[in-house]
The first five atom37 places (N, CA, C, CB, O) and aatype in JSON, in Angstrom:
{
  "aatype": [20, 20, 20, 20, 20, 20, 20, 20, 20, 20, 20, 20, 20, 20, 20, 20, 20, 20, 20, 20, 20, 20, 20, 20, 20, 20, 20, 20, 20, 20, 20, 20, 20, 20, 20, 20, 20, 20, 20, 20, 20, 20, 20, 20, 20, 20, 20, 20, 20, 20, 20, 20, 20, 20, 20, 20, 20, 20, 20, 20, 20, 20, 20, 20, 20, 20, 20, 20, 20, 20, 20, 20, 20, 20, 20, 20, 20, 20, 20, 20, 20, 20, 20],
  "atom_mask": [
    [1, 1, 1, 1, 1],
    [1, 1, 1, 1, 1],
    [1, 1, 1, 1, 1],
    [1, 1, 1, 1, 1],
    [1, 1, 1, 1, 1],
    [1, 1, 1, 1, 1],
    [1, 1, 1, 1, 1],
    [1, 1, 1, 1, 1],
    [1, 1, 1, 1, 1],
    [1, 1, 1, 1, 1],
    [1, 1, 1, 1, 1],
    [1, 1, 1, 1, 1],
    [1, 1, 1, 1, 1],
    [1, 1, 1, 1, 1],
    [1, 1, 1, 1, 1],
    [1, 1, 1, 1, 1],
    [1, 1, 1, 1, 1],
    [1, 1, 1, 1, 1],
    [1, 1, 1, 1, 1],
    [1, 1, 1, 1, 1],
    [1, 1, 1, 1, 1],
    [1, 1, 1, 1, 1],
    [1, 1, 1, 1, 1],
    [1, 1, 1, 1, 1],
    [1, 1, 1, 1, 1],
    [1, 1, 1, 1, 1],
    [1, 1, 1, 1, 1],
    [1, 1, 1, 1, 1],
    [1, 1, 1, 1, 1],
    [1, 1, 1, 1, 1],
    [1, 1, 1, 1, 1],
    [1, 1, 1, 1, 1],
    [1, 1, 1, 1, 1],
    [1, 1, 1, 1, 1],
    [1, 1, 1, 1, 1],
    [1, 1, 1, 1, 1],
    [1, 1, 1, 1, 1],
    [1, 1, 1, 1, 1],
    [1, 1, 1, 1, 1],
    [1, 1, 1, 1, 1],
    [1, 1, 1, 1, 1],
    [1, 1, 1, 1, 1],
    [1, 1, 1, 1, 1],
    [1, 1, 1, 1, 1],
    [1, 1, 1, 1, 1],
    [1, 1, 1, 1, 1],
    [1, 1, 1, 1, 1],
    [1, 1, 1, 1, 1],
    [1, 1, 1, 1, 1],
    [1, 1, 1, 1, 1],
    [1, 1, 1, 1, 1],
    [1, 1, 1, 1, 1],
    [1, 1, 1, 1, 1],
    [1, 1, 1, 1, 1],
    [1, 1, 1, 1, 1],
    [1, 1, 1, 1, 1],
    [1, 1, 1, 1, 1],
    [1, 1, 1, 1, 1],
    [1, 1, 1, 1, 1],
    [1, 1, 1, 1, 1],
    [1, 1, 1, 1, 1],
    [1, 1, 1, 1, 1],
    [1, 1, 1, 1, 1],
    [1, 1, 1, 1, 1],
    [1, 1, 1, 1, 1],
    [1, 1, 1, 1, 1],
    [1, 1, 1, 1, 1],
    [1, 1, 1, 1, 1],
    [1, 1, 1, 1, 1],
    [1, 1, 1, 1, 1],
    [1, 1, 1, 1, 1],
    [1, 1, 1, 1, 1],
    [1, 1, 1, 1, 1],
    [1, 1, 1, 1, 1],
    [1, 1, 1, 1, 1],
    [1, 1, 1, 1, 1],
    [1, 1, 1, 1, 1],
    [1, 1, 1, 1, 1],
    [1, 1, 1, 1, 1],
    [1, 1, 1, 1, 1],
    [1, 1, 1, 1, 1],
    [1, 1, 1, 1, 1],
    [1, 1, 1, 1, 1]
  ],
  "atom_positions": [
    [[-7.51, -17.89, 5.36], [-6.17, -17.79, 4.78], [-5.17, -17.39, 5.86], [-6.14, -16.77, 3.62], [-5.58, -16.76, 6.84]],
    [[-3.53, -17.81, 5.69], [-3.17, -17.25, 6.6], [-2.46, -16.25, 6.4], [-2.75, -17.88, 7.26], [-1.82, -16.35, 5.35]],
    [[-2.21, -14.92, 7.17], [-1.75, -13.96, 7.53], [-0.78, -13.81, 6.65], [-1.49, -13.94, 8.7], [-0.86, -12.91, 5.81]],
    [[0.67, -14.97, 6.71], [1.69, -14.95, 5.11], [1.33, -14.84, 3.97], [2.37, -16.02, 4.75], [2.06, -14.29, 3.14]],
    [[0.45, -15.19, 3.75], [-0.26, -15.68, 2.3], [-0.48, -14.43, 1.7], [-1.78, -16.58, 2.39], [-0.52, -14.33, 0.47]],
    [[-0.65, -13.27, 2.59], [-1.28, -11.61, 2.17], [0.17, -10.88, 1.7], [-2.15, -10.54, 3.85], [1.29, -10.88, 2.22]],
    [[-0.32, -10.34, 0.63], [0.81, -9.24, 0.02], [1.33, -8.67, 1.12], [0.27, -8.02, -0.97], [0.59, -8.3, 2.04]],
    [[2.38, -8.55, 1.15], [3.22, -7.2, 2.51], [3.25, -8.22, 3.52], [2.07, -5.43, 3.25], [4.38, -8.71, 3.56]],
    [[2.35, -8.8, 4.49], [3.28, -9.51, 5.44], [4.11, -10.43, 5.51], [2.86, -9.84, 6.1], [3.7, -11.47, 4.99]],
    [[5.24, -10.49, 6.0], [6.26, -10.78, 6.5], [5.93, -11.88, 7.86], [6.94, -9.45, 6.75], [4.81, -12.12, 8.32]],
    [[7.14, -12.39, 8.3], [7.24, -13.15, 8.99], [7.43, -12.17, 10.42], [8.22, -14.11, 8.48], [7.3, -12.58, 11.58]],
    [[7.68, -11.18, 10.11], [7.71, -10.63, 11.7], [6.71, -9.64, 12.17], [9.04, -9.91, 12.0], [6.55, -9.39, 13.37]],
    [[5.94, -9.0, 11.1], [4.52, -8.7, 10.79], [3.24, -9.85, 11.05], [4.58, -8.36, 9.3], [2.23, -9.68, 11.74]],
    [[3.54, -10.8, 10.44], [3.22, -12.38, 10.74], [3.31, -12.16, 12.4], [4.56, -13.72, 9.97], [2.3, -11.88, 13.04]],
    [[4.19, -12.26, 12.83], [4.32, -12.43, 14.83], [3.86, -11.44, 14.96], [5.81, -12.51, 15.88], [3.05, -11.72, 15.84]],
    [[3.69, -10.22, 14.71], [3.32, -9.38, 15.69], [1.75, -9.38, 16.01], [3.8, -8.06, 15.31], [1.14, -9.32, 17.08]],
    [[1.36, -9.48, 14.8], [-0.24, -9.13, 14.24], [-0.58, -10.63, 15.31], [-0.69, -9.23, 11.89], [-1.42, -10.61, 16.21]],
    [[-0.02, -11.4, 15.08], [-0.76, -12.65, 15.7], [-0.61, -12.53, 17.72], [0.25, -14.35, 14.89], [-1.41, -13.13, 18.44]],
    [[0.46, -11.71, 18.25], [0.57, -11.2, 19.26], [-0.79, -10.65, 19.85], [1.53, -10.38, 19.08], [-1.25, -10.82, 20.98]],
    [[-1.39, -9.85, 18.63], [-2.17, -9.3, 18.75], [-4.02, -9.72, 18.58], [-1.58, -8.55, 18.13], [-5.06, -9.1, 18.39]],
    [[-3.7, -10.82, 18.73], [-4.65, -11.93, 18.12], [-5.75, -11.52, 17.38], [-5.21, -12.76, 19.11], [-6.96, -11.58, 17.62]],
    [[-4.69, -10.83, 15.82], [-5.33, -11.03, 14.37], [-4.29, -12.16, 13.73], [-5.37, -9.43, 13.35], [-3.18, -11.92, 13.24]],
    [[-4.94, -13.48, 13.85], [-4.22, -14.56, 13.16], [-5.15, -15.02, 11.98], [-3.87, -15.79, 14.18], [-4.76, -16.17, 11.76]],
    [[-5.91, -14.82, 11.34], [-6.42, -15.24, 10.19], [-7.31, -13.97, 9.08], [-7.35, -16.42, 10.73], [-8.33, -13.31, 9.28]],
    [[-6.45, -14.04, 8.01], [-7.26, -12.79, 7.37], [-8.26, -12.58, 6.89], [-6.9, -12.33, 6.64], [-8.36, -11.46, 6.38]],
    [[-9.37, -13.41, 6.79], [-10.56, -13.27, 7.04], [-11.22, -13.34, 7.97], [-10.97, -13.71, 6.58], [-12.32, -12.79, 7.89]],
    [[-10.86, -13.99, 9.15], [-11.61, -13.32, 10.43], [-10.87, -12.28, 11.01], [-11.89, -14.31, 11.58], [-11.87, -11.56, 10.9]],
    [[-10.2, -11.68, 11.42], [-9.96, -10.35, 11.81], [-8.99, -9.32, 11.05], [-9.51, -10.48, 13.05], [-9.45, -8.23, 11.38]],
    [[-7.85, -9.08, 10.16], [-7.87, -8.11, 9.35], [-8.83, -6.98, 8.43], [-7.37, -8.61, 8.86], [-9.0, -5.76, 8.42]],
    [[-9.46, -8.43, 7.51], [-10.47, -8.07, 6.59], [-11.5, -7.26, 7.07], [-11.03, -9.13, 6.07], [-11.87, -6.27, 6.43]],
    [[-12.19, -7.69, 8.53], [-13.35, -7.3, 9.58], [-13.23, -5.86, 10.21], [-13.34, -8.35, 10.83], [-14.01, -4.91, 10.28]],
    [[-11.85, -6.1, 10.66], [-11.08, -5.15, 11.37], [-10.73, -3.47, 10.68], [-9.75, -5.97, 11.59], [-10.55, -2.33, 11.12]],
    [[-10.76, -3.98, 9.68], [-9.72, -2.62, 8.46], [-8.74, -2.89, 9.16], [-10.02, -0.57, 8.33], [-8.47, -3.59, 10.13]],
    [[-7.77, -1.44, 7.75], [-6.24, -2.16, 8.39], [-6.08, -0.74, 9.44], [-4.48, -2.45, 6.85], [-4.88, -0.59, 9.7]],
    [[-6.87, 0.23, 10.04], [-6.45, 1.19, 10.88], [-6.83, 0.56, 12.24], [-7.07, 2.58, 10.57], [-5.97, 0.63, 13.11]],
    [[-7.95, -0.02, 12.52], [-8.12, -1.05, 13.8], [-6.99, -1.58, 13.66], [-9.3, -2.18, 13.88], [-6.01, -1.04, 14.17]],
    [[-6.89, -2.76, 12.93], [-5.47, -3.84, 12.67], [-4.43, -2.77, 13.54], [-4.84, -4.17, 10.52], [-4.05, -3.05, 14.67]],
    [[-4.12, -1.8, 12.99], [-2.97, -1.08, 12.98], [-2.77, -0.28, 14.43], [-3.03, -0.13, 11.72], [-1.64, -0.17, 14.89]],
    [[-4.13, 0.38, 15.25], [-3.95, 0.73, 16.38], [-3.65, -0.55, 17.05], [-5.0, 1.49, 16.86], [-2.71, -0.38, 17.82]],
    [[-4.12, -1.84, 17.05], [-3.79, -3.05, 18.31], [-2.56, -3.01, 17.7], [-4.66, -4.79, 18.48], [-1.81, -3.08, 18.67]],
    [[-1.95, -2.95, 16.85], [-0.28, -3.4, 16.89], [0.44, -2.17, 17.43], [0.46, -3.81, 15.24], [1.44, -2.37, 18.13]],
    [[0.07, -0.97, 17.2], [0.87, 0.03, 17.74], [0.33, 0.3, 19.55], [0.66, 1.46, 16.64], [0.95, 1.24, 20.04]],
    [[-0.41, -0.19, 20.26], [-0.8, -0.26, 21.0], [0.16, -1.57, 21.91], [-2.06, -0.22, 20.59], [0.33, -1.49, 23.13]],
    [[0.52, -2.33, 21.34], [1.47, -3.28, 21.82], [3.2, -3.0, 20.86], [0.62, -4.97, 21.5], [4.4, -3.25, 21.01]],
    [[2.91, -2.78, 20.55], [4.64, -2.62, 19.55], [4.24, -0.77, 19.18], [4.79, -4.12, 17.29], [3.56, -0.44, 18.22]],
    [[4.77, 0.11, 20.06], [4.73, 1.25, 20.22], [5.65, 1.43, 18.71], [5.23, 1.75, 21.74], [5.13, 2.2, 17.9]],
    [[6.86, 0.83, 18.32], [7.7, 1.04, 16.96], [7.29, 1.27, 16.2], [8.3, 0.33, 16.43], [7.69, 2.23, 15.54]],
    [[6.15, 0.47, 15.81], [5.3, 0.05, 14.33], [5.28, 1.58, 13.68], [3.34, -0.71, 14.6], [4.73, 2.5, 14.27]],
    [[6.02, 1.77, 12.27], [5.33, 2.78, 11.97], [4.22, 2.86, 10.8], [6.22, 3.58, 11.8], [3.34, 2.01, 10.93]],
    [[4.13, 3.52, 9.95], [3.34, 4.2, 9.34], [3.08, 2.95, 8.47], [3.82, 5.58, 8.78], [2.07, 2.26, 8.35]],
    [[4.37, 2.85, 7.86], [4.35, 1.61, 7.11], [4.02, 0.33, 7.32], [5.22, 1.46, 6.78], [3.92, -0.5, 6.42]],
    [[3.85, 0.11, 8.49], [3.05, -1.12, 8.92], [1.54, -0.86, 8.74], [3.34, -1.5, 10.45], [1.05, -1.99, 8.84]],
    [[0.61, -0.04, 8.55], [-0.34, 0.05, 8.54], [-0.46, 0.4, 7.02], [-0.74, 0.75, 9.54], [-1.5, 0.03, 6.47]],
    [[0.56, 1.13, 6.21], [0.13, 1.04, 4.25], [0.48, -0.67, 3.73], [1.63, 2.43, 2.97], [0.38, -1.2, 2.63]],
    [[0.94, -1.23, 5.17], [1.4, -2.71, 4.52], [0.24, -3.58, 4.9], [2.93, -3.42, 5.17], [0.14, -4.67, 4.34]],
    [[-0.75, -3.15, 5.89], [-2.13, -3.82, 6.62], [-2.99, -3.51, 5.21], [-2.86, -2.87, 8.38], [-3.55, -4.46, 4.67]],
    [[-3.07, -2.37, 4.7], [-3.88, -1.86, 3.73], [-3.95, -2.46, 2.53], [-3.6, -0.73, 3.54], [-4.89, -3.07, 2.03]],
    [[-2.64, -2.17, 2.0], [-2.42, -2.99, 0.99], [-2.51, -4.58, 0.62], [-1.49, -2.69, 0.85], [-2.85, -4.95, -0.5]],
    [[-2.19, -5.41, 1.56], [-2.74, -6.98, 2.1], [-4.59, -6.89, 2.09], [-2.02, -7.34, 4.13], [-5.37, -7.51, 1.36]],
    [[-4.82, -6.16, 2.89], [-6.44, -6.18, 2.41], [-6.54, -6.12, 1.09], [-7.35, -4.99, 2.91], [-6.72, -7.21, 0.53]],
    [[-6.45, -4.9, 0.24], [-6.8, -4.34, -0.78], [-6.02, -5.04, -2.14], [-6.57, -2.9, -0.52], [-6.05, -4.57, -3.28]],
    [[-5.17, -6.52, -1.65], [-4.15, -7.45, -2.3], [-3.39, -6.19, -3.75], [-5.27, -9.23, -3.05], [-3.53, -6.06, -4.96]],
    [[-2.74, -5.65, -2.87], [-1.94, -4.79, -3.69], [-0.16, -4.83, -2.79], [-2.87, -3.01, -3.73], [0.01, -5.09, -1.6]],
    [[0.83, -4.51, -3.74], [2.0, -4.13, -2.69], [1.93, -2.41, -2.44], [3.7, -4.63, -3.41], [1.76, -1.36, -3.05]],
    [[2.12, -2.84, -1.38], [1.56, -1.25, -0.68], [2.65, -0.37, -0.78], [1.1, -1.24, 1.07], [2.93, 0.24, 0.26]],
    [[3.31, -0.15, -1.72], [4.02, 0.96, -2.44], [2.85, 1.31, -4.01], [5.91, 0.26, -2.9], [3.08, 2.1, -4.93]],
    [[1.88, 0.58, -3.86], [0.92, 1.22, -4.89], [-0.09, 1.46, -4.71], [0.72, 0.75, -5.82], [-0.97, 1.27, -5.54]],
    [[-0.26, 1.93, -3.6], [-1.6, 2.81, -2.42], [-1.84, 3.97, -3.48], [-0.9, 3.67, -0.4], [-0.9, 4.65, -3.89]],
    [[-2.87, 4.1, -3.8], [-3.01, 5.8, -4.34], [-2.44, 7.03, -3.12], [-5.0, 6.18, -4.63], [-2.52, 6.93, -1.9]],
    [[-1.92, 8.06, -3.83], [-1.82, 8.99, -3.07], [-2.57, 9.43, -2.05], [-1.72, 9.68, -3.64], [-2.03, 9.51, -0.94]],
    [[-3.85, 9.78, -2.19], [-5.02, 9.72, -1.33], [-5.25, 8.83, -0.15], [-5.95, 9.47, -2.07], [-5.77, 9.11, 0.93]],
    [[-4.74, 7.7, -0.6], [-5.14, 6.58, 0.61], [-3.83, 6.83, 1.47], [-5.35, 4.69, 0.04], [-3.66, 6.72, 2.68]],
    [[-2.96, 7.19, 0.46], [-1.6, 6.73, 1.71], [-1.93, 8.22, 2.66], [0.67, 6.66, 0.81], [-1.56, 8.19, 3.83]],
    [[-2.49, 9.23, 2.24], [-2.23, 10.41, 3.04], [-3.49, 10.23, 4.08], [-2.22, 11.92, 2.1], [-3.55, 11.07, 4.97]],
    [[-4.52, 9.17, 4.06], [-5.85, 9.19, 5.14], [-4.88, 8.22, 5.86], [-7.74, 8.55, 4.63], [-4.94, 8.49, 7.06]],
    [[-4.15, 7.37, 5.66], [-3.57, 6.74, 6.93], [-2.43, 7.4, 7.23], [-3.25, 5.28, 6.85], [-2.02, 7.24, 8.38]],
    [[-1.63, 8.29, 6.34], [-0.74, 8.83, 7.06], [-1.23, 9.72, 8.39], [-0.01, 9.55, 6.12], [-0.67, 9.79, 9.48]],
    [[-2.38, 10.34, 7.96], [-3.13, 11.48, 8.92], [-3.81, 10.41, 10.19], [-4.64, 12.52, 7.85], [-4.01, 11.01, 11.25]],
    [[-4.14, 9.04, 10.19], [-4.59, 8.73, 11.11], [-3.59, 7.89, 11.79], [-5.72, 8.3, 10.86], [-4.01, 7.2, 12.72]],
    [[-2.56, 7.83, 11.53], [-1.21, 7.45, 12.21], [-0.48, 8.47, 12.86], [-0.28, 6.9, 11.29], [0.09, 8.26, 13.93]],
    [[-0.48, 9.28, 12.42], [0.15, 11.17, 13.42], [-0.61, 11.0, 14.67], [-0.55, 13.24, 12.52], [-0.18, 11.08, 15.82]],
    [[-1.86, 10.74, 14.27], [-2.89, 11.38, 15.33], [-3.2, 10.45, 16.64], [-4.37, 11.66, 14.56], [-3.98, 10.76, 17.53]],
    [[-2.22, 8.91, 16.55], [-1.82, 8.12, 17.67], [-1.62, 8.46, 18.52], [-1.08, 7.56, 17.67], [-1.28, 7.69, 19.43]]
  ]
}
């Protein structure tokens, strides 16, 4: 599938992730989780914040990632600080 096709990404989420050569979401998102996913993009796009990685999550987990349980959003909030 491609990368657009997933809840939450965007077209410039779309470029970055593929910068990062995760271009198909079953071979590397899905494989990856979205906190791997999320260190190679912040590793090249130092900006990316928090929300790029509840938006990696949520695309896996085909949810819009404003409906992360509390819990989940606070294990990636805690492993996004710790960048």
């Amino acid at each position: 599938a491609e990368l657009r096709s997933m809840k939450n990404i965007g077209k410039s989420t779309d470029k970055k992730l593929k910068a990062v050569d995760i271009s198909c979401a079953e071979a590397n998102c899905f494989q990856l989780g979205s906190k791997e996913s999320y260190f190679m993009l912040k590793l090249a796009n130092p900006e990316v914040c928090t929300v790029h990685l509840y938006a990696l999550q949520g695309a896996i987990d085909d949810i819009e990632f404003k409906h992360l349980s509390e819990p989940v959003k606070q294990d990636l909030k805690s492993f996004s600080n710790k960048l």
